[in-house]
C-alpha positions as semicolon CSV with decimal commas, in nm:
position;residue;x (nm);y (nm);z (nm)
1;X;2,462;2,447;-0,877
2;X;2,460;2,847;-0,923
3;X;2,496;2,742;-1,333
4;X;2,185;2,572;-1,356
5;X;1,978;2,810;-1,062
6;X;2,072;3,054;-1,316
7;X;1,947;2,892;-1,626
8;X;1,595;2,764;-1,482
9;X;1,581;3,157;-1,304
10;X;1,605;3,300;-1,673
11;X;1,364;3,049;-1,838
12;X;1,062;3,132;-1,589
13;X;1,159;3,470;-1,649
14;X;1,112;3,502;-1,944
15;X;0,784;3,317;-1,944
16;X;0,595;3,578;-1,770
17;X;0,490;3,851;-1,955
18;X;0,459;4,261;-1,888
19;X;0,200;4,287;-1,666
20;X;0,070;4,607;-1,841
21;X;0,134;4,445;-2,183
22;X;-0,241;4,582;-2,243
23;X;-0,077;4,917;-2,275
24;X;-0,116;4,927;-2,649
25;X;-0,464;4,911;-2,636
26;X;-0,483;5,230;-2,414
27;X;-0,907;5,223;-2,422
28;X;-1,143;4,933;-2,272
29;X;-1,419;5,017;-2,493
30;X;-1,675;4,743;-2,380
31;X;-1,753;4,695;-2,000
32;X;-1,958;4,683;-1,701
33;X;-1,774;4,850;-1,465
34;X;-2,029;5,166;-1,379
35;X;-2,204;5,036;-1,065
36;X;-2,550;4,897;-0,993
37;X;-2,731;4,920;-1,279
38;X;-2,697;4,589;-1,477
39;X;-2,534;4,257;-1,381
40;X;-2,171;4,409;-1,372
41;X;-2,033;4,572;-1,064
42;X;-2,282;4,640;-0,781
43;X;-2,100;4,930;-0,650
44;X;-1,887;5,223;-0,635
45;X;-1,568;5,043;-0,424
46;X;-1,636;4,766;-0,658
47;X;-1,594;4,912;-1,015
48;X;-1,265;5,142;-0,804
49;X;-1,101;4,823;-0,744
50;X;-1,171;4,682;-1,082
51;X;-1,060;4,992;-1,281
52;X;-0,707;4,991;-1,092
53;X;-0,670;4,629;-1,180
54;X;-0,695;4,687;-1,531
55;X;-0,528;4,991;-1,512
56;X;-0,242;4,779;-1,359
57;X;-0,264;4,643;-1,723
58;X;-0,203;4,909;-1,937
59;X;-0,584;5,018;-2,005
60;X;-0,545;5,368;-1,906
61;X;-0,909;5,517;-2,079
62;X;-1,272;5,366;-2,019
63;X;-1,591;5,341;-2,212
64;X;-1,856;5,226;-1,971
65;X;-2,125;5,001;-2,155
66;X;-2,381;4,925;-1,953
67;X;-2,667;4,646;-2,057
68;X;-2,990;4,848;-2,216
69;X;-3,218;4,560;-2,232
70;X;-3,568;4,549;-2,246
71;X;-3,758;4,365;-1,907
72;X;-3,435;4,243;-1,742
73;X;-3,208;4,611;-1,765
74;X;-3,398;4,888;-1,883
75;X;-3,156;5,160;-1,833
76;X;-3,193;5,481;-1,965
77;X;-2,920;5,777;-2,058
78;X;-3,052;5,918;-1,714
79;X;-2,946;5,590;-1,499
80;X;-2,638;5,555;-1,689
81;X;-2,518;5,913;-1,601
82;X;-2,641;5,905;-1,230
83;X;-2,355;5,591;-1,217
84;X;-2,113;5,741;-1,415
85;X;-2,147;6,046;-1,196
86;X;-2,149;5,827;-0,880
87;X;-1,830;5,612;-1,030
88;X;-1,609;5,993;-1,127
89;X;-1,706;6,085;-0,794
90;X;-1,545;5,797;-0,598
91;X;-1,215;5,794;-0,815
92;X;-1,179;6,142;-0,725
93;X;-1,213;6,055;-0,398
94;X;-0,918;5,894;-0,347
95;X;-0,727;6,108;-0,640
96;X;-0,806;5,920;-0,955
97;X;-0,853;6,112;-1,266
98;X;-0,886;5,797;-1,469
99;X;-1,093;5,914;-1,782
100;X;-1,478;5,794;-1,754
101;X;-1,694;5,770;-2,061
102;X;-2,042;5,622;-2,051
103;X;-2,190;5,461;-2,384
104;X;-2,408;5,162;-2,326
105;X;-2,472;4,834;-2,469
106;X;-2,774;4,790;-2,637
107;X;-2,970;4,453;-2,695
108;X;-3,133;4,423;-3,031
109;X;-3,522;4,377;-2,892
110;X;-3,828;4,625;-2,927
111;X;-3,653;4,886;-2,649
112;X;-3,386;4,922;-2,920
113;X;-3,631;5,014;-3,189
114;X;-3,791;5,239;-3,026
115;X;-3,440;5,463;-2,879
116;X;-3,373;5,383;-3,285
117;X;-3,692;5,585;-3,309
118;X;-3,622;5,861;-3,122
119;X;-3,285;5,894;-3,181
120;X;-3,170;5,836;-2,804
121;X;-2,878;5,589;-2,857
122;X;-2,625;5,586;-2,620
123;X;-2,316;5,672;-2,847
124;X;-1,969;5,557;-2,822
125;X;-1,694;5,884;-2,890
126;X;-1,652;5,872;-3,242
127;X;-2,014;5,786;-3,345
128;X;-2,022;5,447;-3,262
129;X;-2,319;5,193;-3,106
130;X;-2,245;4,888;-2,968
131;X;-2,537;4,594;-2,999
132;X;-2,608;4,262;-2,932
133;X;-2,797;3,921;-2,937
134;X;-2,942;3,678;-2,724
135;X;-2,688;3,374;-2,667
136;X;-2,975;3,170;-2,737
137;X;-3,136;3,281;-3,066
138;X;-3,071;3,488;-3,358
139;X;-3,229;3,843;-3,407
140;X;-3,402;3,817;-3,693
141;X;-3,370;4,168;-3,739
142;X;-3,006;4,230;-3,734
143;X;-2,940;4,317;-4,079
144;X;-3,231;4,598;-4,051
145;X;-3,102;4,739;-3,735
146;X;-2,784;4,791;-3,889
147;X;-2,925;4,960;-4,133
148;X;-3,177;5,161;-3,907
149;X;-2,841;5,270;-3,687
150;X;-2,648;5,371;-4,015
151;X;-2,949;5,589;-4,120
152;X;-2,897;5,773;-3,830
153;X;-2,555;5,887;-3,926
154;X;-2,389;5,575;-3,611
155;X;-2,135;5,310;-3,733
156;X;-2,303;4,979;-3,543
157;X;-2,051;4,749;-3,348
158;X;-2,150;4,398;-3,289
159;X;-2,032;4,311;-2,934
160;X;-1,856;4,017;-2,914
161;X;-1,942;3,765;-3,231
162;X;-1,748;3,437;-3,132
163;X;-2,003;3,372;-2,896
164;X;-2,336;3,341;-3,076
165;X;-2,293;2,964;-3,073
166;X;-2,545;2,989;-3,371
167;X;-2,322;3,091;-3,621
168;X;-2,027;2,888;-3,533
169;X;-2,124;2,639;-3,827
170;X;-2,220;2,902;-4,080
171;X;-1,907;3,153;-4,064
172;X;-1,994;3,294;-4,403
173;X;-2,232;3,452;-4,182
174;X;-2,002;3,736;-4,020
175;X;-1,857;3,847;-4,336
176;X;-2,225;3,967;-4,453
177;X;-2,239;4,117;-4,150
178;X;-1,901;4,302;-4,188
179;X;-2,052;4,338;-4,602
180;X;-2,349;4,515;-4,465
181;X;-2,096;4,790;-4,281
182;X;-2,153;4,659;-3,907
183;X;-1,789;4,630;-3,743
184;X;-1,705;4,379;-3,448
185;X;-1,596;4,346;-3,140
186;X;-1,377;4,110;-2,983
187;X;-1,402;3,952;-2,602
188;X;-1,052;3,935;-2,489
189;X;-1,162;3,610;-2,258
190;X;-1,209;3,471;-2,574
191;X;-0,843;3,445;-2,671
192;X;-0,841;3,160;-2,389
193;X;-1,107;2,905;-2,363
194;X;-1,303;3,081;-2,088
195;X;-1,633;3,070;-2,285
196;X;-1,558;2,717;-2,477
197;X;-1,340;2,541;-2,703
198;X;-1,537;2,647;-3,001
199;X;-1,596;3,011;-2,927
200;X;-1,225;3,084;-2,909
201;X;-1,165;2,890;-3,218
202;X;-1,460;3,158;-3,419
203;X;-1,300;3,365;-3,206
204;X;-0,910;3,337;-3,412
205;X;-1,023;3,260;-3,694
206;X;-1,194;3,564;-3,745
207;X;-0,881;3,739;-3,566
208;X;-0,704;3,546;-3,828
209;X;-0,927;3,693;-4,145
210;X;-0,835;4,050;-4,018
211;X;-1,257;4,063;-3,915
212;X;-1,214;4,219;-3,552
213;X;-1,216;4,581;-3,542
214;X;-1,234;4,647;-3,178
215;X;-1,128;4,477;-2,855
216;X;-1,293;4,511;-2,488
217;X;-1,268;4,324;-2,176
218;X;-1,657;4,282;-2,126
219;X;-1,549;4,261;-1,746
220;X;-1,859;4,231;-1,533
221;X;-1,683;4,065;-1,192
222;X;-1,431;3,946;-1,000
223;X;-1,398;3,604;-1,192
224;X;-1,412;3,804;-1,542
225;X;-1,085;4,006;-1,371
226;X;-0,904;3,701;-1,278
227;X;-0,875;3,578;-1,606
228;X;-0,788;3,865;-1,824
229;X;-0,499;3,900;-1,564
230;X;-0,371;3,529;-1,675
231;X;-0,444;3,611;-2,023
232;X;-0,239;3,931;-1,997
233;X;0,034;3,721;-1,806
234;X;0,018;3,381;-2,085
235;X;-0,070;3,498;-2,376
236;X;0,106;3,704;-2,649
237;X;-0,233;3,932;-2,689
238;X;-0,061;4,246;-2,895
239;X;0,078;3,941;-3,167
240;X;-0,232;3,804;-3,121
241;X;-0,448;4,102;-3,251
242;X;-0,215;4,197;-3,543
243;X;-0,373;4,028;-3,811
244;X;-0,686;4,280;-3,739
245;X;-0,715;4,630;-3,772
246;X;-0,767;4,692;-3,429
247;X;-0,905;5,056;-3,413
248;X;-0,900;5,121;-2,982
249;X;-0,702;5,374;-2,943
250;X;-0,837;5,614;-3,212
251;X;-1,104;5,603;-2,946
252;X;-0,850;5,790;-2,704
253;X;-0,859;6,136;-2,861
254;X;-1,189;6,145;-2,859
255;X;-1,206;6,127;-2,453
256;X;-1,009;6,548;-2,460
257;X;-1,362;6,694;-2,597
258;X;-1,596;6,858;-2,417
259;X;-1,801;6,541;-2,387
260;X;-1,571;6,351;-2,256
261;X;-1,699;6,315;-1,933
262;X;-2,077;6,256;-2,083
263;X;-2,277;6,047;-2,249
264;X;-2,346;6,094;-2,622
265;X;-2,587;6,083;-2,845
């Protein structure tokens, strides 16, 4: 009887994985953790509670991305450092020195053109600006935003490509957007099926084609949460990532600046 305990005891053992097994990522470059200012977390205890649970899984550093979007989120540098100040503030409350960058996730729409414009992107450490599309149409003017960003001296980062559903059939697509010097960012919900059968499938094989250059939980709630935390405990995410050039934690030196506590740009 103790035999076979034994046996089935060391087989769901070895099923579960580390629960920090995120570790090796070290930064959570794309989320919406900084509180009340878009549709992520609506407040301070919130985004606390949130940041422990991923810190629970290795992410130790995190670059706050707020939505900037025209008419539904029109957040400026100002907003986004009133919540990053309010978010610091709290950790430190209760002795957490987690590190707290703000950046901000901008949607490609006429508010874009014009912080294009006047040079007032919010910048990721290491010269970086994370974009994005409508999940219902294309941006026509994708390839001259990239362009517009680059002229500024920024490297552009597509957030999360696997789940423009309008590309899925046309995946020559993503490699003229990786040609025209735009890098990409993967969801890590989308190594499961959380957003659909098809957008995890874009989603490997661009993983697959060495495409991704950047990883982020894109955690907005408490349901976003609960399934990274099953992905970190199912899923082999590190052999996952390895056929891409996965560039997170050269994001972590950046966080011992000056800035580091700021927004850039």
């Amino acid at each position: 009887m103790n035999f076979f305990t034994n046996i089935f005891n060391r087989k769901k053992s070895s099923s579960v994985r580390p629960l920090a097994q995120l570790e090796f990522l070290e930064v959570d470059m794309h989320n919406h953790l900084l509180p009340g200012i878009d549709d992520g977390s609506s407040s301070v205890k919130n985004s606390i509670s949130y940041i422990q649970a991923l810190q629970k899984l290795g992410l130790k550093k995190f670059i706050c991305t707020p939505h900037i979007m025209a008419g539904v989120h029109p957040n400026t540098k100002s907003t986004i450092e009133e919540a990053q100040t309010a978010l610091i503030s709290g950790l430190k409350d209760i002795g957490n020195d987690t590190p707290i960058f703000a950046a901000a996730e901008h949607m490609i729409d006429d508010g874009l053109t014009s912080l294009i414009q006047q040079d007032e992107l919010c910048i990721i450490p290491g010269g970086y600006v994370l974009i994005e599309m409508s999940y219902l149409s294309e941006s026509k003017t994708l390839f001259h935003t990239i362009l517009d960003i680059q002229k500024l001296g920024y490297k552009p980062i597509l957030a999360h490509p696997e789940r423009y559903n309008y590309y899925h059939s046309n995946f020559n697509i993503y490699k003229q957007i990786k040609d025209a010097g735009c890098l990409l960012q993967l969801n890590l919900l989308s190594l499961s099926r959380y957003y659909g059968v098809d957008a995890k499938a874009i989603a490997m094989t661009l993983l697959k084609s060495g495409m991704y250059d950047f990883v982020g939980t894109d955690l907005h709630h408490e349901r976003h949460l609960e399934a990274l935390q099953k992905i970190a405990e199912k899923y082999p995410v590190r052999e996952m990532l390895k056929t891409s050039p996965i560039l997170n934690q050269s994001l972590a030196d950046h966080f011992n600046n000056s800035k580091s506590q700021g927004i850039a740009g």
